[in-house]
C-alpha positions in Angstrom: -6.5 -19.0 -2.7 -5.5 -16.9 0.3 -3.1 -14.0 -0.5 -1.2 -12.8 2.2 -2.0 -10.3 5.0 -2.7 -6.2 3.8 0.4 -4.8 3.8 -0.7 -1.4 4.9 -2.7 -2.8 7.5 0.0 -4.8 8.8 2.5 -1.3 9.0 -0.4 0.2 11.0 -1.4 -2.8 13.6 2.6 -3.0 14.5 2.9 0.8 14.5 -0.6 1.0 16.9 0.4 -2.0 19.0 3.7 -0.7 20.1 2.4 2.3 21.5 -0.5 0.4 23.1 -0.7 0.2 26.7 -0.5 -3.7 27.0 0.0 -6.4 24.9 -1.2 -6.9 21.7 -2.0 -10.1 19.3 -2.2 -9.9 15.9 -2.9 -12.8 13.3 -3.0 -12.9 9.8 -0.2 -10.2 9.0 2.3 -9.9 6.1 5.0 -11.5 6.8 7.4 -9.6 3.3 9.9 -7.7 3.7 8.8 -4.1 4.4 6.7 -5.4 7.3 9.8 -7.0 8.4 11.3 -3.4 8.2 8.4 -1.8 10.3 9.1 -4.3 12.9 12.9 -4.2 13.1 12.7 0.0 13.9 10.0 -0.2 16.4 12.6 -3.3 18.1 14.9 -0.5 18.1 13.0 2.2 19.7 12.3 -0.7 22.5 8.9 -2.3 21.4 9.4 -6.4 22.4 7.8 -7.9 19.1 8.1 -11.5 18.6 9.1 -13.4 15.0 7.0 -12.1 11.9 4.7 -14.9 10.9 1.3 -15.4 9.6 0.0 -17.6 12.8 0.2 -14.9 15.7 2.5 -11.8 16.4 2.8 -10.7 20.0 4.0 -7.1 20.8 4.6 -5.8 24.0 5.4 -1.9 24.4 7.8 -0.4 26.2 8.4 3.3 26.5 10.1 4.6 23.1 13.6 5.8 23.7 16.3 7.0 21.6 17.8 4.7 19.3 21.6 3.0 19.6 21.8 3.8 15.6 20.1 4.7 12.8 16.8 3.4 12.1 16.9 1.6 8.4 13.8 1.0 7.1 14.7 -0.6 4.0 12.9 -0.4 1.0 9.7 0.6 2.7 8.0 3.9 2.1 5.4 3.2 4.7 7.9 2.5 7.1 9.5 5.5 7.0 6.8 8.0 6.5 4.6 6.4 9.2 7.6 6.1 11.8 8.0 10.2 10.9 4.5 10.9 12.6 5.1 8.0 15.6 8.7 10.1 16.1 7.5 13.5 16.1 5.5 13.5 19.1 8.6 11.6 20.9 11.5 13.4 23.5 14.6 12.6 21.6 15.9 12.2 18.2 16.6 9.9 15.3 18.4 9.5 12.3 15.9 7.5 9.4 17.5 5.8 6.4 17.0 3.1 3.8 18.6 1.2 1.0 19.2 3.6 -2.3 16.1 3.5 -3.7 14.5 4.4 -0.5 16.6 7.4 0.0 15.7 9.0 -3.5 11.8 8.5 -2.6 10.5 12.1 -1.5 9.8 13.1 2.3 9.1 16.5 2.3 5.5 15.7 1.5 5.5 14.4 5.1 8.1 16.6 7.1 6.7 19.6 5.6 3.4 18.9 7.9 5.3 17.8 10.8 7.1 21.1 10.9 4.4 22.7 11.0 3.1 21.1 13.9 6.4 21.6 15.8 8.7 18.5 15.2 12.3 19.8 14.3 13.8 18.3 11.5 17.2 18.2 9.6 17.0 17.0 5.8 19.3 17.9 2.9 16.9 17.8 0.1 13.7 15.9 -0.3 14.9 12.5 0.4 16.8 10.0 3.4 18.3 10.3 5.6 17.2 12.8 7.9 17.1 13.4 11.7 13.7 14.0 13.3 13.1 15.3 17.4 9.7 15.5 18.3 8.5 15.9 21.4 5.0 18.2 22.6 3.4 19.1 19.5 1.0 22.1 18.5 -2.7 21.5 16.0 -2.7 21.6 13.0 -5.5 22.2 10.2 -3.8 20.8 7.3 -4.9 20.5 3.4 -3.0 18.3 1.9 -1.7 19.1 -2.1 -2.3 15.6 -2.7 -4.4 12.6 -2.0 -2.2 10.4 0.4 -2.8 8.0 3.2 0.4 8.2 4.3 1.0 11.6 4.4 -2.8 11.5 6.2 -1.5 8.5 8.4 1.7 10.2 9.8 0.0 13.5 10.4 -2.9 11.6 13.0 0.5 9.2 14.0 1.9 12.4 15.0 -1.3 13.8 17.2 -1.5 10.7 19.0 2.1 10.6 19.9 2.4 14.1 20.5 -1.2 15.0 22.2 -2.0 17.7 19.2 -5.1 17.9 17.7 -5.1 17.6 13.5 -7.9 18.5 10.7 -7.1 16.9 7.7 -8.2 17.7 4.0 -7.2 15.5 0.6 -8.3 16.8 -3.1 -9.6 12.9 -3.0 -10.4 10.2 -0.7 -7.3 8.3 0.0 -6.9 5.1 1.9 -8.4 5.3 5.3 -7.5 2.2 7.6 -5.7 4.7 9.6 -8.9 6.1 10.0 -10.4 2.7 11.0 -8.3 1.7 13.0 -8.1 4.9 15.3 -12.1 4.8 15.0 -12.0 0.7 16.5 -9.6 1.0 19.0 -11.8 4.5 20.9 -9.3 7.7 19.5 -11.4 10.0 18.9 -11.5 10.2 15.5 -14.5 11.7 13.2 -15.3 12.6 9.9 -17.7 14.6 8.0 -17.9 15.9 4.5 -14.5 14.5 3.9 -12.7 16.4 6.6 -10.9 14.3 9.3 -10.4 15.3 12.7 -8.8 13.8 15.4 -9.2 15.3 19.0 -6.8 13.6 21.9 -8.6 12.4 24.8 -6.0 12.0 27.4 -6.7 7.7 27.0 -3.7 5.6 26.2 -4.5 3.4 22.8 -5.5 -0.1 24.2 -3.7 -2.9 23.6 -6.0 -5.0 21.1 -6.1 -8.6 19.7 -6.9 -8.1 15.6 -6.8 -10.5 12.2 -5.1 -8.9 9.0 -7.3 -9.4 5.9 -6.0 -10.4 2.8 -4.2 -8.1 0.6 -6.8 -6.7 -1.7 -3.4 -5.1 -4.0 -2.0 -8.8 -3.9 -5.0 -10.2 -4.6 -5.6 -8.2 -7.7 -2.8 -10.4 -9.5 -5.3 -12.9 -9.1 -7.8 -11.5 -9.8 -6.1 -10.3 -13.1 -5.1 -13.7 -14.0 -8.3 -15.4 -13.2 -10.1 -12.5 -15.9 -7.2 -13.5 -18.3 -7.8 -17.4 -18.3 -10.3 -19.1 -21.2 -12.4 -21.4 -18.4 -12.2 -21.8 -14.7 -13.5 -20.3 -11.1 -11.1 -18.6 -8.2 -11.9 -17.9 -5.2 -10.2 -16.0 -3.5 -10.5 -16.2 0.8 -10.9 -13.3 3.1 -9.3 -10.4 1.2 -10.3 -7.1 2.5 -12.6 -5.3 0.2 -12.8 -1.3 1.9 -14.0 0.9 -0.5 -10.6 3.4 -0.9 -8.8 -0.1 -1.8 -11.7 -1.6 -4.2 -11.3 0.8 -7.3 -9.9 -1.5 -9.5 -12.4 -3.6 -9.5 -14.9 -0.5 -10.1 -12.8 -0.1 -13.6 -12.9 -3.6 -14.3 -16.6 -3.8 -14.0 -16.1 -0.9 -16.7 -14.3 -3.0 -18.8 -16.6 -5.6 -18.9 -15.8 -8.0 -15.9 -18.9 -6.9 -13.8 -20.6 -10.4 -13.7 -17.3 -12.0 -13.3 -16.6 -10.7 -9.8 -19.0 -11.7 -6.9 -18.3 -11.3 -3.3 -19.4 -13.6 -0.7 -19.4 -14.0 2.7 -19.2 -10.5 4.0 -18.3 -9.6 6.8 -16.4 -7.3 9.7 -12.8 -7.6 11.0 -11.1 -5.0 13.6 -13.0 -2.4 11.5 -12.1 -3.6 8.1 -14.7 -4.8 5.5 -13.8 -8.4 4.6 -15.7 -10.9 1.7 -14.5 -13.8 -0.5 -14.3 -13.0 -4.2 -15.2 -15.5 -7.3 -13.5 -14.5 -10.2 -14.1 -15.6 -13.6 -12.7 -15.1 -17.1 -14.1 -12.6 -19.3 -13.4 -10.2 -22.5 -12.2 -7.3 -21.8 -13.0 -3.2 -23.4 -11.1 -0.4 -23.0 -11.9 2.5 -20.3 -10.8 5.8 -18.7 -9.7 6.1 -15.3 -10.0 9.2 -14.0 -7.7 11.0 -11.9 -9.9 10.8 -9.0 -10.0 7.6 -9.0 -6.6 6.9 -8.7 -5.9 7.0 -5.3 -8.4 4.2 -4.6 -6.3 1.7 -7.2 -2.9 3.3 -7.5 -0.8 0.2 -6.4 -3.0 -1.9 -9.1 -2.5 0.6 -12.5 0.6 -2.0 -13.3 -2.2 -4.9 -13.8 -5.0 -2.9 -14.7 -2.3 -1.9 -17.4 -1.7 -5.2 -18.2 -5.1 -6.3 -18.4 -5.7 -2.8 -20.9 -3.1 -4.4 -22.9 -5.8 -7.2 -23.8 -8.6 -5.3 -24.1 -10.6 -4.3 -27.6 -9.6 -0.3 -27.8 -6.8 2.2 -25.9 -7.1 2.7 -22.5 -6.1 5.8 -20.7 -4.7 6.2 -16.7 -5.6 10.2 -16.1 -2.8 11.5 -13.6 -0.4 9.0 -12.8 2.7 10.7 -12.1 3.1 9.5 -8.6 3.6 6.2 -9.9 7.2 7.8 -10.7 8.2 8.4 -7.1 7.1 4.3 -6.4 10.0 1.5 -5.9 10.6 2.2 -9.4 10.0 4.7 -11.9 6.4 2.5 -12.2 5.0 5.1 -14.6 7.7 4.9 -17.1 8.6 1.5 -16.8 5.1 0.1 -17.3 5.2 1.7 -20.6 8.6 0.8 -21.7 7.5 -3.3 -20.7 4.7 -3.0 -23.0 6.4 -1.9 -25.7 8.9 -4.6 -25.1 6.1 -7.1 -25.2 4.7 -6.2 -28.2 2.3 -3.5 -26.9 1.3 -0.1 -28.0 1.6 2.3 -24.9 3.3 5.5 -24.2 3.1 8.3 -21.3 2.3 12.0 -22.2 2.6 14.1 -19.4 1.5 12.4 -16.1 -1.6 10.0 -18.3 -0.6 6.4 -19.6 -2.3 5.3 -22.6 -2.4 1.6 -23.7 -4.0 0.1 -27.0 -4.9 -3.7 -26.4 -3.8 -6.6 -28.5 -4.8 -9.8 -29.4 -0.9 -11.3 -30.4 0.6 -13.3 -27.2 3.2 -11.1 -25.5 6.5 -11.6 -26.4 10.0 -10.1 -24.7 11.7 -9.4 -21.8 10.7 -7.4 -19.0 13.1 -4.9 -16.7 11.2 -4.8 -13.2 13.6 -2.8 -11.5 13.4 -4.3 -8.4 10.1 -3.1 -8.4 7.3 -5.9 -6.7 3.9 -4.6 -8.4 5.9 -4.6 -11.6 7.0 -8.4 -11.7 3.8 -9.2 -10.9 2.0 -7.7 -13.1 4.1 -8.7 -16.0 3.8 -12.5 -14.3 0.5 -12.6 -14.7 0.4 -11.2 -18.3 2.5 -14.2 -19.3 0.0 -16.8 -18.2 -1.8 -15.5 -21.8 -1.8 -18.4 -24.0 1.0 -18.4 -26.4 2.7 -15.7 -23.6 6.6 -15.3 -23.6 7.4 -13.0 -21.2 10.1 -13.5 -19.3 11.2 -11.5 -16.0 14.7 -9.7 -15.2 13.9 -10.9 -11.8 11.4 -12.7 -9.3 13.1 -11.8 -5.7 11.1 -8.5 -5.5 7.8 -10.0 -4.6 9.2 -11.1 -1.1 8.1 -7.0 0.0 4.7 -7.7 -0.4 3.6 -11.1 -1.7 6.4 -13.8 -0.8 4.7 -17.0 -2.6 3.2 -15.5 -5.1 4.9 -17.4 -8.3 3.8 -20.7 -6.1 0.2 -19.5 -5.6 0.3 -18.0 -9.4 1.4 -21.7 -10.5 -0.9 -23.3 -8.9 -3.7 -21.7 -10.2 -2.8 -20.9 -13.5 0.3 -23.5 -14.8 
């Protein structure tokens, strides 16, 4: 199998190539929803991007200007956080909104930042929408309360659109292609000890032709199936194994899957660590995942959950609670779907604690809308014996569009 390109990297690559000076080719990228949603507000800000589809995407910048209306960015949190640091270091303003759920995710994590380095903003509370005008923007040395790429990303988006130099510091190591892709494309980007620092050079980003790995987040719902099965090999092409993305299958060598997992066939693409994986089943024990590794596996604690709800003993997520600020109340919700399956699993405080079970999972599942969820939950009903049905499959357009196909055809 070959999942579909990385979401994140996809935001970044259309974000990057838009303020190129040139144009830009990029292959392999996701074509869900939010992507869609990235694309469709750089269009209006006056990027020329062509259709969103997995064989080649062309963008040819133009200079930013201010938008006819708001800019929606759907249901995407990326979008919207990102597009805050590409709009701070622009002349004129604009209004940023989304669908409901969107607007009750939190932003000050990200304005708060950009304030700071000069970017006026109007917000009522922490949510959408909210106007933004950037324009020349003053350094800032910046420690962030939390580990987050995207507040991280938006901060460096913001000293490359507005010339200001950044030093950035996380509690943990959060997802860096940001980082990676600054450091491939010449922007003057270092790092040391942890502590990020961007310096402008005066050098216009160049425009860049790139390939999108494969989803290493959708590829874990693979992955999760494949451990799940009683016989059976997957392969699973190209997905992008950096090391901030790879912690869930650090806790599943933990849990007893480490000879299961092999990569092959590694190699390099526009800065991004690539292999094949070959997954195979195995039993499963309980573990604890700490809070610091969290940030490196956040979007896969719904099927590492899952795949704790099979295991011999109670695992334990330390520090989840972002997961409540996600599409969906995930933290919650991943509890109260267990339970409604016929598993043992409860939150106390921001940890999530689930006892595995041998007895086939039974009930119906409330996803919320929420992507990561109905997959998750999909792939726990490939268990032998397994009735688990789904409030609904639409979801997994935002990040995996043919995934119940793909999940079918390896698994059915």
């Amino acid at each position: 199998m070959r999942p579909p390109g990385d979401k994140s990297i996809s935001h970044r690559v259309l974000m990057l190539a838009a303020l190129a000076r040139g144009t830009s080719e990029i292959r392999g990228i996701l074509t869900g929803e939010d992507v869609k949603s990235t694309a469709r507000v750089l269009r209006q800000l006056g990027a020329d991007i062509s259709a969103i589809n997995e064989e080649r995407v062309s963008v040819r910048p133009s200079r930013f200007s201010h938008p006819a209306s708001r800019l929606n960015c759907g249901n995407s949190g990326t979008t919207a956080r990102l597009m805050l640091g590409v709009l701070a270091g622009q002349t004129f303003s604009a209004t940023l909104t989304g669908d409901a759920s969107l607007r009750r995710r939190p932003m000050r994590r990200v304005t708060e930042p950009l304030k700071q380095m000069g970017a006026v903003i109007k917000e009522k509370g922490d949510g959408m929408p909210l106007t933004i005008r950037g324009g020349a923007l003053r350094g800032l040395t910046y420690t962030s309360p939390i580990a987050s790429a995207q507040v991280k990303s938006a901060i460096l988006l913001a000293g490359l659109t507005g010339a200001a130099r950044v030093t950035i510091r996380e509690p943990y190591r959060s997802r860096d292609h940001t980082e990676r892709l600054f450091a491939h494309l010449g922007l003057g980007i270092h790092e040391h000890d942890g502590v990020i620092r961007y310096q402008p050079s005066g050098v216009a980003v160049p425009a860049f032709t790139l390939s999108v790995p494969s989803d290493i987040s959708s590829a874990a719902f693979l992955v999760g199936a494949a451990v799940l099965a009683d016989s059976g090999e997957l392969v699973i092409e190209n997905a992008g194994v950096n090391p901030t993305r790879t912690g869930f299958i650090v806790v599943l060598e933990r849990m007893g899957v480490g000879a299961h997992i092999e990569r092959v066939n590694l190699r390099d693409e526009g800065g991004e660590p690539v292999a094949d994986l070959v997954v195979r089943p195995a039993s499963l024990t309980s573990t604890e995942v700490s809070a610091a590794e969290i940030p490196t596996l956040v979007d896969e604690v719904p099927v590492l959950a899952v795949l704790a709800s099979r295991a011999r003993g109670t695992t334990v997520f330390r520090e989840v609670g972002e997961l409540r600020v996600k599409e969906s109340n995930r933290l919650e919700l991943i509890a109260a779907n267990l339970r409604a399956v016929g598993v043992n699993a409860e939150v106390q405080g921001n940890d999530l604690h689930v006892e595995g079970t041998a007895k086939p999972p039974r009930g119906k599942v409330e996803t919320a809308k929420d992507h990561r969820l109905a997959m998750a939950f999909a792939v726990l009903g490939t268990v032998p014996g397994a009735d688990v049905r789904l409030s609904e499959r639409k979801s997994v357009a935002i990040s995996y569009p043919n995934f119940f196909r793909d999940l079918k055809r390896c698994f059915a």
